[in-house]
mmCIF file of the N, C-alpha and C atoms, coordinates in Angstrom:
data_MODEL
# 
_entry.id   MODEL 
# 
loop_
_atom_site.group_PDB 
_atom_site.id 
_atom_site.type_symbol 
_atom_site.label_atom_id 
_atom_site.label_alt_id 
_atom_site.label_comp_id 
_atom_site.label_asym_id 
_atom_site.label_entity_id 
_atom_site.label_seq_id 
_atom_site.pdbx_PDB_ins_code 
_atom_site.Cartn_x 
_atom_site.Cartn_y 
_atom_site.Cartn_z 
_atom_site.occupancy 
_atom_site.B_iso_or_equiv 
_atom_site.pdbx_formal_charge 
_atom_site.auth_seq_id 
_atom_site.auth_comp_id 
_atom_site.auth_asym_id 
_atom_site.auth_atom_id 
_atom_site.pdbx_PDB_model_num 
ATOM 1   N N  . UNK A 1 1  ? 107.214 22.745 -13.591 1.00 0.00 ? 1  UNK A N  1 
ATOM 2   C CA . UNK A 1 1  ? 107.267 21.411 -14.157 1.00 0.00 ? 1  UNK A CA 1 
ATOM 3   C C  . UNK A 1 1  ? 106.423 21.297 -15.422 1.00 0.00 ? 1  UNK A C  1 
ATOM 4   N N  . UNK A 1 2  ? 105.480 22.461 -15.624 1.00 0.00 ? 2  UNK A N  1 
ATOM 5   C CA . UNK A 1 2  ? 104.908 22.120 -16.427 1.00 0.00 ? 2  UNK A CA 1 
ATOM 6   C C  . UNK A 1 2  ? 105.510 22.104 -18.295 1.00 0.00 ? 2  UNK A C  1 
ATOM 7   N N  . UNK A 1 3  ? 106.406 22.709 -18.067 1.00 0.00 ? 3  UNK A N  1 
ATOM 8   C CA . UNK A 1 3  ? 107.389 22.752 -19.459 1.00 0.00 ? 3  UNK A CA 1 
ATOM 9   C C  . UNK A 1 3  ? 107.940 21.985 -20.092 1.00 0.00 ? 3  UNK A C  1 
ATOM 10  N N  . UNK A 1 4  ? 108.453 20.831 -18.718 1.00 0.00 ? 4  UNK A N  1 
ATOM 11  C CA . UNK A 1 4  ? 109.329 19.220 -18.716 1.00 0.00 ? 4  UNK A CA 1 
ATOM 12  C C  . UNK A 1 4  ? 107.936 17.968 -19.219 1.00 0.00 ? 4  UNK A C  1 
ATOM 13  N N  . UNK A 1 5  ? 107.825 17.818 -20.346 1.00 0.00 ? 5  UNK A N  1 
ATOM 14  C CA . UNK A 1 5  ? 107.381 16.642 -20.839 1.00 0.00 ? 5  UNK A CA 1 
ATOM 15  C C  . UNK A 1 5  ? 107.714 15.084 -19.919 1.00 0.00 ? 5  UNK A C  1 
ATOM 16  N N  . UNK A 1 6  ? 107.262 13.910 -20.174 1.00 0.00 ? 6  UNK A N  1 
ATOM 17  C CA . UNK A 1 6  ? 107.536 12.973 -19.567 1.00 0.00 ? 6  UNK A CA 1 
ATOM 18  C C  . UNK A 1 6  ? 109.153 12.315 -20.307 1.00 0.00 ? 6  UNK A C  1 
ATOM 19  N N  . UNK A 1 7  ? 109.154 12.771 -21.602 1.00 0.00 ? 7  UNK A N  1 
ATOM 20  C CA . UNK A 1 7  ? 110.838 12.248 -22.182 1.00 0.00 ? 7  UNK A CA 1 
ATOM 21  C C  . UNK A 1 7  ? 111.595 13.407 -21.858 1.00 0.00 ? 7  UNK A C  1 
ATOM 22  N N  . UNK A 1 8  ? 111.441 14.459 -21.545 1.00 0.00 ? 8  UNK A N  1 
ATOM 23  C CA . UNK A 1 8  ? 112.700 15.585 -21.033 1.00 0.00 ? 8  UNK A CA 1 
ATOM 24  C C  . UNK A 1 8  ? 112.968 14.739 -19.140 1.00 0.00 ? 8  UNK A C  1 
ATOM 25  N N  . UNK A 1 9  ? 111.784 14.543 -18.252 1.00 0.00 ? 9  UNK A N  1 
ATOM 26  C CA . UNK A 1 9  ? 112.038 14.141 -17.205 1.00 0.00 ? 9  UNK A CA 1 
ATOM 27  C C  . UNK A 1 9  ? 112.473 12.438 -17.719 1.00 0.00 ? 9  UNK A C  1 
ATOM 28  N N  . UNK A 1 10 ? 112.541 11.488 -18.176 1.00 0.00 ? 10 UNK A N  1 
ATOM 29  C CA . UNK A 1 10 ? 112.678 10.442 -18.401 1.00 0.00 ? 10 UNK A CA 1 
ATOM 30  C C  . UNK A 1 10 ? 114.415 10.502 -18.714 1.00 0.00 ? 10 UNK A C  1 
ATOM 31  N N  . UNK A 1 11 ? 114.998 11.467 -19.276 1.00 0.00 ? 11 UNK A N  1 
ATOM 32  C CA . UNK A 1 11 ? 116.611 11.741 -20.150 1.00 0.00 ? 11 UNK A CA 1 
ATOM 33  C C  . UNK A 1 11 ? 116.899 11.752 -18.599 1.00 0.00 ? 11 UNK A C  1 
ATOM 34  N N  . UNK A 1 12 ? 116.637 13.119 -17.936 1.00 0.00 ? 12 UNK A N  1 
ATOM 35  C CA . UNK A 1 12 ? 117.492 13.328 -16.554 1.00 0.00 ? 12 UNK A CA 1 
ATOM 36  C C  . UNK A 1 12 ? 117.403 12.026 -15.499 1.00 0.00 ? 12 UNK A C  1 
ATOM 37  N N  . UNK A 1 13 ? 116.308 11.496 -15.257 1.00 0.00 ? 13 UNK A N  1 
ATOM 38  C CA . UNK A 1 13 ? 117.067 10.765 -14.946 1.00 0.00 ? 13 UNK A CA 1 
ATOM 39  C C  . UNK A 1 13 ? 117.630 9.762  -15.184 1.00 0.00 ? 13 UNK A C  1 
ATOM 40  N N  . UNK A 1 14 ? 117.300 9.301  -16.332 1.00 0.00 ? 14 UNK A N  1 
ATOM 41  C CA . UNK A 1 14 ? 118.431 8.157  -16.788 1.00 0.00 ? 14 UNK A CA 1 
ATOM 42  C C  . UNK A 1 14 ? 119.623 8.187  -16.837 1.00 0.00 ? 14 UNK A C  1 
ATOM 43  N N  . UNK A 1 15 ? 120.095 9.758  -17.416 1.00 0.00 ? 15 UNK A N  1 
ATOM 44  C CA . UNK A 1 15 ? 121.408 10.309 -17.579 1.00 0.00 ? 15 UNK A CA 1 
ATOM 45  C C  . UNK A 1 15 ? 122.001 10.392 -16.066 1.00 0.00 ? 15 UNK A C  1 
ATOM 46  N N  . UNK A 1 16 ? 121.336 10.906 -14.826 1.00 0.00 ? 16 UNK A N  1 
ATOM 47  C CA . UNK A 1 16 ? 121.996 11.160 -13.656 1.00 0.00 ? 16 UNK A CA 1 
ATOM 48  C C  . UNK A 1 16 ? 122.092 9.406  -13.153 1.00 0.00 ? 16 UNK A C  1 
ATOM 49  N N  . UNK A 1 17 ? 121.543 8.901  -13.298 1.00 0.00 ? 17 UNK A N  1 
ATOM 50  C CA . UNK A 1 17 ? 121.521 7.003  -12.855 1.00 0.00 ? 17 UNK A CA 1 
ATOM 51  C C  . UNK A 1 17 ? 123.011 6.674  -13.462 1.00 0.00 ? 17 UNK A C  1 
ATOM 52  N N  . UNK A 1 18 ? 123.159 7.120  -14.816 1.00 0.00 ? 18 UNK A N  1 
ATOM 53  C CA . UNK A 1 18 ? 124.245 6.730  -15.410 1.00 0.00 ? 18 UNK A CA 1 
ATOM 54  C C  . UNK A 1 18 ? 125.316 7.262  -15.230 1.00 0.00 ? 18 UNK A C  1 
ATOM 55  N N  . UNK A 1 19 ? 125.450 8.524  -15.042 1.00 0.00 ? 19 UNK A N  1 
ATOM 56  C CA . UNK A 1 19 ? 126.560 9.373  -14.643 1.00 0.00 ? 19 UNK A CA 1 
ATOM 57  C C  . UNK A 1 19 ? 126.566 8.941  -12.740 1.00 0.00 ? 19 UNK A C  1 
ATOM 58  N N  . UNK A 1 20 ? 126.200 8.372  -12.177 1.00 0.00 ? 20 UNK A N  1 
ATOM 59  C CA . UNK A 1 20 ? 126.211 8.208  -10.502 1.00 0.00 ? 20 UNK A CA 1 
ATOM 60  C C  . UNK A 1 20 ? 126.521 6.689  -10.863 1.00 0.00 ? 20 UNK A C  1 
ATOM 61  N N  . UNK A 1 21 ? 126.295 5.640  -11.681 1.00 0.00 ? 21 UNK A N  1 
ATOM 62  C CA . UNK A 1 21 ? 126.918 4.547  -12.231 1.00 0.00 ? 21 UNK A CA 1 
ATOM 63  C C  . UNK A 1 21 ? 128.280 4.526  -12.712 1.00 0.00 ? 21 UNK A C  1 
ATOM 64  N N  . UNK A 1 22 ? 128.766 5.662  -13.668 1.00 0.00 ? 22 UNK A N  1 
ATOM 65  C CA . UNK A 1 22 ? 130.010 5.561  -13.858 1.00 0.00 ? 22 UNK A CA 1 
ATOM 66  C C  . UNK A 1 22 ? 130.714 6.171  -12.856 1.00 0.00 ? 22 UNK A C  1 
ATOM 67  N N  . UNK A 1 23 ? 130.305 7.185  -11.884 1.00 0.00 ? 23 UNK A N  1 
ATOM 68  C CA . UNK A 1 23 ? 131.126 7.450  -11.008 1.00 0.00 ? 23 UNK A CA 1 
ATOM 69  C C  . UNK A 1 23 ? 131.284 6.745  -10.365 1.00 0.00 ? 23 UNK A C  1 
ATOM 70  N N  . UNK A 1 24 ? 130.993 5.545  -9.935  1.00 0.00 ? 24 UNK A N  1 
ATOM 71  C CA . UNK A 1 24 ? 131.242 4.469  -8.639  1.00 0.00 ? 24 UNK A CA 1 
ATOM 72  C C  . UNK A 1 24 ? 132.260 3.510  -9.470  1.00 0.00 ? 24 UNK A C  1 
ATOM 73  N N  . UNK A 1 25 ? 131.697 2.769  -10.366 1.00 0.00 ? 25 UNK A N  1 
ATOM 74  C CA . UNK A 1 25 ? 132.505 2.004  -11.303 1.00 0.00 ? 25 UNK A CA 1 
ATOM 75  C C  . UNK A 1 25 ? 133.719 2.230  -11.496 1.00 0.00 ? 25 UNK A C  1 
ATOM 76  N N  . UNK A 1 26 ? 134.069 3.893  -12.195 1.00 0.00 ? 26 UNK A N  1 
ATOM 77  C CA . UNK A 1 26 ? 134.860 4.174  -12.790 1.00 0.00 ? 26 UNK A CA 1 
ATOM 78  C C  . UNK A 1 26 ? 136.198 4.590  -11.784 1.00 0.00 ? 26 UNK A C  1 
ATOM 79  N N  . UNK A 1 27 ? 135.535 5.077  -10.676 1.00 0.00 ? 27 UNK A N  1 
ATOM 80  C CA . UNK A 1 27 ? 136.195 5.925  -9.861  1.00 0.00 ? 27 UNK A CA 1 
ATOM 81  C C  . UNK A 1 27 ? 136.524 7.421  -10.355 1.00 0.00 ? 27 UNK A C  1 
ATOM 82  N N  . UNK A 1 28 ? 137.449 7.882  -9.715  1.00 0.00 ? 28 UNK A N  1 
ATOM 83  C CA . UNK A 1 28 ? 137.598 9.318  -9.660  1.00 0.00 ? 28 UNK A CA 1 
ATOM 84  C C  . UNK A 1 28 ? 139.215 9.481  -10.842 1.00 0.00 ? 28 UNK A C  1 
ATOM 85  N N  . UNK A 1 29 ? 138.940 8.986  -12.117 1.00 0.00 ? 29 UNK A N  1 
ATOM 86  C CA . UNK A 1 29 ? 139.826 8.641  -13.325 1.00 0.00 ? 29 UNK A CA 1 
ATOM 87  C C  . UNK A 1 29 ? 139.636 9.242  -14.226 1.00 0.00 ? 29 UNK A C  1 
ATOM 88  N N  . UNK A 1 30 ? 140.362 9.298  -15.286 1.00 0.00 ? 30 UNK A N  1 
ATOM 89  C CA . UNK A 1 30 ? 140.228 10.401 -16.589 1.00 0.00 ? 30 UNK A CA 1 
ATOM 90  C C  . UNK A 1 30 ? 138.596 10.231 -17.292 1.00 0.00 ? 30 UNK A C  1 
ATOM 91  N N  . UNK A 1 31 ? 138.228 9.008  -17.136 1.00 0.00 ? 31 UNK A N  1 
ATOM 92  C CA . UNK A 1 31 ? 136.872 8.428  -17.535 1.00 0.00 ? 31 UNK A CA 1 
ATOM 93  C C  . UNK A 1 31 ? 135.876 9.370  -16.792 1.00 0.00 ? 31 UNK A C  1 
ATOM 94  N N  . UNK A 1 32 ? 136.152 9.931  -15.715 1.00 0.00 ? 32 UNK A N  1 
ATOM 95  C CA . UNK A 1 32 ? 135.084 10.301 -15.077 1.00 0.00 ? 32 UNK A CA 1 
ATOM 96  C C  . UNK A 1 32 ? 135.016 11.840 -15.827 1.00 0.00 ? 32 UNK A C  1 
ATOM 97  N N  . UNK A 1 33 ? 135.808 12.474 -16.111 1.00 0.00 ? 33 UNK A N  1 
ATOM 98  C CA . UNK A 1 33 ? 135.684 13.876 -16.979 1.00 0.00 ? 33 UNK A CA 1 
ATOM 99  C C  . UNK A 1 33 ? 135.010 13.814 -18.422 1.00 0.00 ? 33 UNK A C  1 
ATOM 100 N N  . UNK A 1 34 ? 135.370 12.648 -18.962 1.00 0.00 ? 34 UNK A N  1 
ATOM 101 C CA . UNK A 1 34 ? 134.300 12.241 -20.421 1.00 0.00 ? 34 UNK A CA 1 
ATOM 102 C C  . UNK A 1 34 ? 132.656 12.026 -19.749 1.00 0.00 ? 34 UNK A C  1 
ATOM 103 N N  . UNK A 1 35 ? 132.696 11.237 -18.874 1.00 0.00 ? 35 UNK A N  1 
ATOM 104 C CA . UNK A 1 35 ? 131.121 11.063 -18.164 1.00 0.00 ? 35 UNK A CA 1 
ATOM 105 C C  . UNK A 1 35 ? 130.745 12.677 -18.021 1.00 0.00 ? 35 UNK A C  1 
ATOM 106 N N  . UNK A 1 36 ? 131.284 13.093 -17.244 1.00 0.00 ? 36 UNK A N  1 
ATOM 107 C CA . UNK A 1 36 ? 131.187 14.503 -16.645 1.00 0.00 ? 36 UNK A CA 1 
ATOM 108 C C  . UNK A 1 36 ? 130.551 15.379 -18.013 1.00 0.00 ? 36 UNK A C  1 
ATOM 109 N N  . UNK A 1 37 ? 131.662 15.557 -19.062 1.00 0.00 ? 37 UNK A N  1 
ATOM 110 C CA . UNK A 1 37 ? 131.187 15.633 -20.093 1.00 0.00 ? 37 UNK A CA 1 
ATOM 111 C C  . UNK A 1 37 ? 129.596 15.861 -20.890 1.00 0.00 ? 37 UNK A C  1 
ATOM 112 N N  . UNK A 1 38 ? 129.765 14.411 -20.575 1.00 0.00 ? 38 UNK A N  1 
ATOM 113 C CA . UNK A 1 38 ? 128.749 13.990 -21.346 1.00 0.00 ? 38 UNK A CA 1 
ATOM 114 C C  . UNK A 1 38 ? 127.018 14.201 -20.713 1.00 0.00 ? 38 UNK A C  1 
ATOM 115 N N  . UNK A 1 39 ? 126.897 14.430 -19.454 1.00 0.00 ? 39 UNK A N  1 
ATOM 116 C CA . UNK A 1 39 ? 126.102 14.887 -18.289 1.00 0.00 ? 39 UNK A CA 1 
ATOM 117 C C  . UNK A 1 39 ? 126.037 15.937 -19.076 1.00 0.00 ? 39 UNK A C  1 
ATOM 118 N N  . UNK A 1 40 ? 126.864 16.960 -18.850 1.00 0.00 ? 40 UNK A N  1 
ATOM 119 C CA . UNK A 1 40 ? 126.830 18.337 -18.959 1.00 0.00 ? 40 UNK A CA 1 
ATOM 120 C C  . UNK A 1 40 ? 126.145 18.706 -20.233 1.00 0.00 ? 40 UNK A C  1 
ATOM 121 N N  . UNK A 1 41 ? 126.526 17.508 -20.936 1.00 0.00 ? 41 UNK A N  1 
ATOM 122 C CA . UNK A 1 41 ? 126.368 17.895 -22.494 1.00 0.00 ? 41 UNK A CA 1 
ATOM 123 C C  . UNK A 1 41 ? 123.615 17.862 -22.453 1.00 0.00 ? 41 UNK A C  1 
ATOM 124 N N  . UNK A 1 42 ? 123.910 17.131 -21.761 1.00 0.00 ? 42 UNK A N  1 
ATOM 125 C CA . UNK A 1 42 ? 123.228 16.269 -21.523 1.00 0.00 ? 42 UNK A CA 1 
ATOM 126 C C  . UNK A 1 42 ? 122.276 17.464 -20.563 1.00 0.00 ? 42 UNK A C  1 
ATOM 127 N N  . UNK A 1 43 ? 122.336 18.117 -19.807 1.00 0.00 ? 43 UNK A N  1 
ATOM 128 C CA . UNK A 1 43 ? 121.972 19.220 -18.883 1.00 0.00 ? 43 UNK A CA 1 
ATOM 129 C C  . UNK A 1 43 ? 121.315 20.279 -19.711 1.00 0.00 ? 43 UNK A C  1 
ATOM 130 N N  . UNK A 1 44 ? 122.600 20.867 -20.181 1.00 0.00 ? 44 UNK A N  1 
ATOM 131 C CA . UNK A 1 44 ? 122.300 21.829 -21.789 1.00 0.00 ? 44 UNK A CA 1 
ATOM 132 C C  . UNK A 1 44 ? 121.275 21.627 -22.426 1.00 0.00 ? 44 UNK A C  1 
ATOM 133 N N  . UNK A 1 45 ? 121.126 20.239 -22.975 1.00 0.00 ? 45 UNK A N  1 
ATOM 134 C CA . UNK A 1 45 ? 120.124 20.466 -24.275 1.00 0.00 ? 45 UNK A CA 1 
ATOM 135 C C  . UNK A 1 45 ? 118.663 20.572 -23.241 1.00 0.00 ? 45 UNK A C  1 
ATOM 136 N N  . UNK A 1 46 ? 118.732 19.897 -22.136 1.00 0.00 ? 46 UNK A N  1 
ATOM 137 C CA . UNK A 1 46 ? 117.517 20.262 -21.585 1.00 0.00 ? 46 UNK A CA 1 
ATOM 138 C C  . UNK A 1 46 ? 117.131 21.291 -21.290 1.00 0.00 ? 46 UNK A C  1 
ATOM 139 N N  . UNK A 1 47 ? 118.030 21.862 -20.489 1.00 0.00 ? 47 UNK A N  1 
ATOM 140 C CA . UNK A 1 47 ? 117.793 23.152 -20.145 1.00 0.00 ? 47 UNK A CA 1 
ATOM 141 C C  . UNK A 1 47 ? 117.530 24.433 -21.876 1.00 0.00 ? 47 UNK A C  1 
ATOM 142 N N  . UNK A 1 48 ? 118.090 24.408 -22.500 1.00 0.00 ? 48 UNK A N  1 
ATOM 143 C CA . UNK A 1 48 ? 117.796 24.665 -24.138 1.00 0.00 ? 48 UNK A CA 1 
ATOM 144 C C  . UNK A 1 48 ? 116.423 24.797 -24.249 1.00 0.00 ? 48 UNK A C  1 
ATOM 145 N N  . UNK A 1 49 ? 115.847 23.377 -23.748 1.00 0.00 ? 49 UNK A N  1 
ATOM 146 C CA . UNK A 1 49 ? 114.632 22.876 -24.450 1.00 0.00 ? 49 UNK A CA 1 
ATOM 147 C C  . UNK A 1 49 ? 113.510 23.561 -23.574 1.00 0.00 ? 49 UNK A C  1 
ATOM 148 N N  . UNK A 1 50 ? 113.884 23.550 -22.362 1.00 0.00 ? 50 UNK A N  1 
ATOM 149 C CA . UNK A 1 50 ? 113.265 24.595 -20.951 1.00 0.00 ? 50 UNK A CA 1 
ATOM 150 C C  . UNK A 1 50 ? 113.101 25.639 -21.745 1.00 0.00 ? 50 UNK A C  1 
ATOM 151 N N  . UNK A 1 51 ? 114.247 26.433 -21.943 1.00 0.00 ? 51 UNK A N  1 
ATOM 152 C CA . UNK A 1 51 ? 114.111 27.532 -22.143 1.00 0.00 ? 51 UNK A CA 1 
ATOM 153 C C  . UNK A 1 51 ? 113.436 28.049 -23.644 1.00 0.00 ? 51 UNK A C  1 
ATOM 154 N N  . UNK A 1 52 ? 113.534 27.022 -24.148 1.00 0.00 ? 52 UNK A N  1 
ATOM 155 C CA . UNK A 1 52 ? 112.700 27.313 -25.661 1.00 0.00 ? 52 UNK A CA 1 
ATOM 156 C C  . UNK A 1 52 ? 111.144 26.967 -25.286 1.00 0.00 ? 52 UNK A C  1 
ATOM 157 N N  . UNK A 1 53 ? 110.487 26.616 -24.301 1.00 0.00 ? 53 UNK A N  1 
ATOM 158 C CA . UNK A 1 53 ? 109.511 26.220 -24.067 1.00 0.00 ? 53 UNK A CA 1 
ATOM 159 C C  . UNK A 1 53 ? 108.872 27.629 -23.489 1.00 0.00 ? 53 UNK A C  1 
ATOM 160 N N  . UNK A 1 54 ? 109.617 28.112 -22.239 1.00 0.00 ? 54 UNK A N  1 
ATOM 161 C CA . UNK A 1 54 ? 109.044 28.819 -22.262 1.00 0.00 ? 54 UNK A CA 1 
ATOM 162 C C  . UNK A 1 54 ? 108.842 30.602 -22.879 1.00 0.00 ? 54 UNK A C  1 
ATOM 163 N N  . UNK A 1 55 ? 109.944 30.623 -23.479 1.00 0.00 ? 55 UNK A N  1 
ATOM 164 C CA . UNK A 1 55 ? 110.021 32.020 -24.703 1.00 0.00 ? 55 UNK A CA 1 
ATOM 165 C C  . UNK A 1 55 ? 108.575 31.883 -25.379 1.00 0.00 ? 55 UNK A C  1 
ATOM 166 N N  . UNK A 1 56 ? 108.151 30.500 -26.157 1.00 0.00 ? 56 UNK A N  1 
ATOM 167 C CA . UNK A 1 56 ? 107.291 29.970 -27.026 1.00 0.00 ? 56 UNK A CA 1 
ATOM 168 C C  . UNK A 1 56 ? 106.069 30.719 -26.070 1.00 0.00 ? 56 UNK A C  1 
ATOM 169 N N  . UNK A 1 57 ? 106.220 30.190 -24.876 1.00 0.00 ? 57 UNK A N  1 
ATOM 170 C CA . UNK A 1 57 ? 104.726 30.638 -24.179 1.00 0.00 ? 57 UNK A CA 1 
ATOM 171 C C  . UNK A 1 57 ? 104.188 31.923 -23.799 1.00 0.00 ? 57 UNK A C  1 
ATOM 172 N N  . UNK A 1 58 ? 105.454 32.397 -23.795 1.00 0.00 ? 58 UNK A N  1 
ATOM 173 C CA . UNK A 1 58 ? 105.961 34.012 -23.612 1.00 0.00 ? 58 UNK A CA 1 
ATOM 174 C C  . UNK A 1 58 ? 104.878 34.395 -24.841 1.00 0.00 ? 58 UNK A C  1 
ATOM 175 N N  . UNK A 1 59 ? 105.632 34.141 -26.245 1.00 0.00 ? 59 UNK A N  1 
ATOM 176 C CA . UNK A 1 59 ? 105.130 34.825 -27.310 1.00 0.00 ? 59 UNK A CA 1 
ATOM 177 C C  . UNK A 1 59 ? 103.799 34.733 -27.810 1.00 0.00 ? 59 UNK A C  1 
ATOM 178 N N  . UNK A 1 60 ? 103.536 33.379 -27.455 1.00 0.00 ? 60 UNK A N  1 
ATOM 179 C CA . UNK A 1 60 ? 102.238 33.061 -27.942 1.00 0.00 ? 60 UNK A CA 1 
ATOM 180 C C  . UNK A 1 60 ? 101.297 33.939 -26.730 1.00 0.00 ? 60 UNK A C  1 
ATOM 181 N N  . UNK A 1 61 ? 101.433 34.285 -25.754 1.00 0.00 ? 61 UNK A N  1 
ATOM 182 C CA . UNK A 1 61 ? 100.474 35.293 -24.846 1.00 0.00 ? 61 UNK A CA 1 
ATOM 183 C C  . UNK A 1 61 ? 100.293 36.371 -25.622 1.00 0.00 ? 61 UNK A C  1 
ATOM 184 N N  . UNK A 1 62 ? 101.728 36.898 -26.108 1.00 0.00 ? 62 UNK A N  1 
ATOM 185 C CA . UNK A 1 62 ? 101.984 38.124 -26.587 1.00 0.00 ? 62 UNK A CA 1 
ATOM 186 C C  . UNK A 1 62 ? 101.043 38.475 -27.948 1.00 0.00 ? 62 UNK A C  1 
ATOM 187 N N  . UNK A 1 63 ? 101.255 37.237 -28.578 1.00 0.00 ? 63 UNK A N  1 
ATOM 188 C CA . UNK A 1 63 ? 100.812 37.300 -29.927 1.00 0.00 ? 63 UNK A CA 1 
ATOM 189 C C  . UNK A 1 63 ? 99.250  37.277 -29.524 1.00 0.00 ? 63 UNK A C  1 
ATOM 190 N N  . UNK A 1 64 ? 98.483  37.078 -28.578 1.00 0.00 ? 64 UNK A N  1 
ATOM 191 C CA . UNK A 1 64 ? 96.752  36.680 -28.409 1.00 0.00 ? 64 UNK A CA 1 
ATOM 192 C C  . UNK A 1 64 ? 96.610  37.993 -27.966 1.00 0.00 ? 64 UNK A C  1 
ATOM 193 N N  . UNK A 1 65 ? 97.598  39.029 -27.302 1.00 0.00 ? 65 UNK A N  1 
ATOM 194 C CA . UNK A 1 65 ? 97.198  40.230 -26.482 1.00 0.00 ? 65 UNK A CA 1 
ATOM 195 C C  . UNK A 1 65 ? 97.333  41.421 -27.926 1.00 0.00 ? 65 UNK A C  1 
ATOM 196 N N  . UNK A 1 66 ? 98.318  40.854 -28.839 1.00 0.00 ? 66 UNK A N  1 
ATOM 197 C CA . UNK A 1 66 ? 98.142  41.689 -30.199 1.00 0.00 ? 66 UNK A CA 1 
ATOM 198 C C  . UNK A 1 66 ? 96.870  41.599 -31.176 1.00 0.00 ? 66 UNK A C  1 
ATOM 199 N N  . UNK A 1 67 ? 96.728  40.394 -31.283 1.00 0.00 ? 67 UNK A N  1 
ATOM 200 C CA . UNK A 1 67 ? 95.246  39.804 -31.953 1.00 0.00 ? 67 UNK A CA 1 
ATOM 201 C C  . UNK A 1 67 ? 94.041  40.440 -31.205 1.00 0.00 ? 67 UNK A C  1 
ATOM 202 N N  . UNK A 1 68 ? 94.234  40.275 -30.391 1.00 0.00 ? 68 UNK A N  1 
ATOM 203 C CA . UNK A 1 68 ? 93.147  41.011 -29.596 1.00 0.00 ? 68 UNK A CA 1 
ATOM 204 C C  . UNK A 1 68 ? 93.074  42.403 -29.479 1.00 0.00 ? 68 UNK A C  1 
ATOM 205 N N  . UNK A 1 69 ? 93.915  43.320 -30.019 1.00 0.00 ? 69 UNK A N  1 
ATOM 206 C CA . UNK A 1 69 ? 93.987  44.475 -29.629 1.00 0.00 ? 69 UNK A CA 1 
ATOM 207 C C  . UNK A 1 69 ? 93.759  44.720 -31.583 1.00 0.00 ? 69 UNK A C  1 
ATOM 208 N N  . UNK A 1 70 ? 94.311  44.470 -32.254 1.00 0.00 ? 70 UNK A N  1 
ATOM 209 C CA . UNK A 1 70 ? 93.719  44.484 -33.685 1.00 0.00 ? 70 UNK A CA 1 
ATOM 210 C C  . UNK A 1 70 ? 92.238  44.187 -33.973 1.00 0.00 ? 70 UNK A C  1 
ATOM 211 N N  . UNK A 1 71 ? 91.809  43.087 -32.908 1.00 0.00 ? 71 UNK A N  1 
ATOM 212 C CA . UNK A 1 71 ? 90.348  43.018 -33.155 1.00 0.00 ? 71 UNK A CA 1 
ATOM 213 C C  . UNK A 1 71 ? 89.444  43.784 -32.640 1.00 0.00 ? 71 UNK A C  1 
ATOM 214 N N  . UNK A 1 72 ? 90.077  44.363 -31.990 1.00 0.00 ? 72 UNK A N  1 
ATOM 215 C CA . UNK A 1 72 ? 88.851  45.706 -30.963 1.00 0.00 ? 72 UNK A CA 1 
ATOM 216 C C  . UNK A 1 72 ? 89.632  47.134 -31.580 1.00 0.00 ? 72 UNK A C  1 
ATOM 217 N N  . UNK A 1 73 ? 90.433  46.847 -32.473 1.00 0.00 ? 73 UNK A N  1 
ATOM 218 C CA . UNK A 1 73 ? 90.604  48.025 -33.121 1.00 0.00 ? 73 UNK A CA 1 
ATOM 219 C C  . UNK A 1 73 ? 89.775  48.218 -34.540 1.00 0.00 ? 73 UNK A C  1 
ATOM 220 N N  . UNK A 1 74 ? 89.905  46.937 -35.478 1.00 0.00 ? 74 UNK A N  1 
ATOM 221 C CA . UNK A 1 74 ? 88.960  46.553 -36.298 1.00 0.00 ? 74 UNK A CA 1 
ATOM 222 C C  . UNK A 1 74 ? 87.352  46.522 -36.003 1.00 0.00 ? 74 UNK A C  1 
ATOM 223 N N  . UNK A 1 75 ? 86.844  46.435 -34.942 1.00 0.00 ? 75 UNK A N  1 
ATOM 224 C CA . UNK A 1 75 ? 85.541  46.487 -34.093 1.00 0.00 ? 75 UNK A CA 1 
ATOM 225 C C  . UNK A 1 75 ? 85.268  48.018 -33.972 1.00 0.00 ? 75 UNK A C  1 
ATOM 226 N N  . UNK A 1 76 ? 86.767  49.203 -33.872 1.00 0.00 ? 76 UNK A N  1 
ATOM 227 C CA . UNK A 1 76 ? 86.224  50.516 -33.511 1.00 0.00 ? 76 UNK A CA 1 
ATOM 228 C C  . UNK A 1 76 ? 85.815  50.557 -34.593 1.00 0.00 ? 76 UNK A C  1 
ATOM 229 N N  . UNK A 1 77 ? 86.346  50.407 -35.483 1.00 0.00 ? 77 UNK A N  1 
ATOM 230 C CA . UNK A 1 77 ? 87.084  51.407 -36.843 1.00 0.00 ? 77 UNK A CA 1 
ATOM 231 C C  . UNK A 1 77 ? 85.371  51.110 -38.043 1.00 0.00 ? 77 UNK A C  1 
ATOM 232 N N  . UNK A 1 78 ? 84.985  50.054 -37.621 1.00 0.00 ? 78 UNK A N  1 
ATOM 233 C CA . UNK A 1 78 ? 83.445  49.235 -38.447 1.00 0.00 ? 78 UNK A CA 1 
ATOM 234 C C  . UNK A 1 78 ? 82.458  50.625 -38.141 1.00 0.00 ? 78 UNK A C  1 
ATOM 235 N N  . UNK A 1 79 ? 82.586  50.507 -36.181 1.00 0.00 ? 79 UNK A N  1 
ATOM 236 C CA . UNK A 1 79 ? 81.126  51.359 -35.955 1.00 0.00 ? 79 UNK A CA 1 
ATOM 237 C C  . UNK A 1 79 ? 81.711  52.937 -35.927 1.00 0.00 ? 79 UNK A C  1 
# 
């Protein structure tokens, strides 16, 4: 959870309230495949945003375990 901000959790569920709103309303009608749609569309960018969150955290470890290994190489190389 820690990746999901309070507006990434705030979209889902508004979006699932609304998509479980048009499904009752609408019934089981061509309308409900545009909703469907639009959920899905709606799923994606989060999940996107998941996944760009955590690559970011990925790299930035990566990048402190390189820095760090340049600096104790720069530290041999002095004495």
């Amino acid at each position: 959870m820690k990746h999901f901000d309070n507006n990434s959790l705030l979209v889902i569920v508004i979006t699932f309230i609304l998509f479980t709103l048009a499904l009752f309303t609408t019934g089981f009608t061509h309308a409900l495949f545009l909703e469907a749609g639009v959920f899905l569309v709606s799923v994606k960018l989060i999940m996107m945003a998941y996944h760009s969150s955590v690559r970011a955290e990925h790299m930035e470890k990566e990048l402190k375990e390189i820095k760090t290994l340049l600096e104790k190489a720069q530290k041999d190389n002095v004495d």
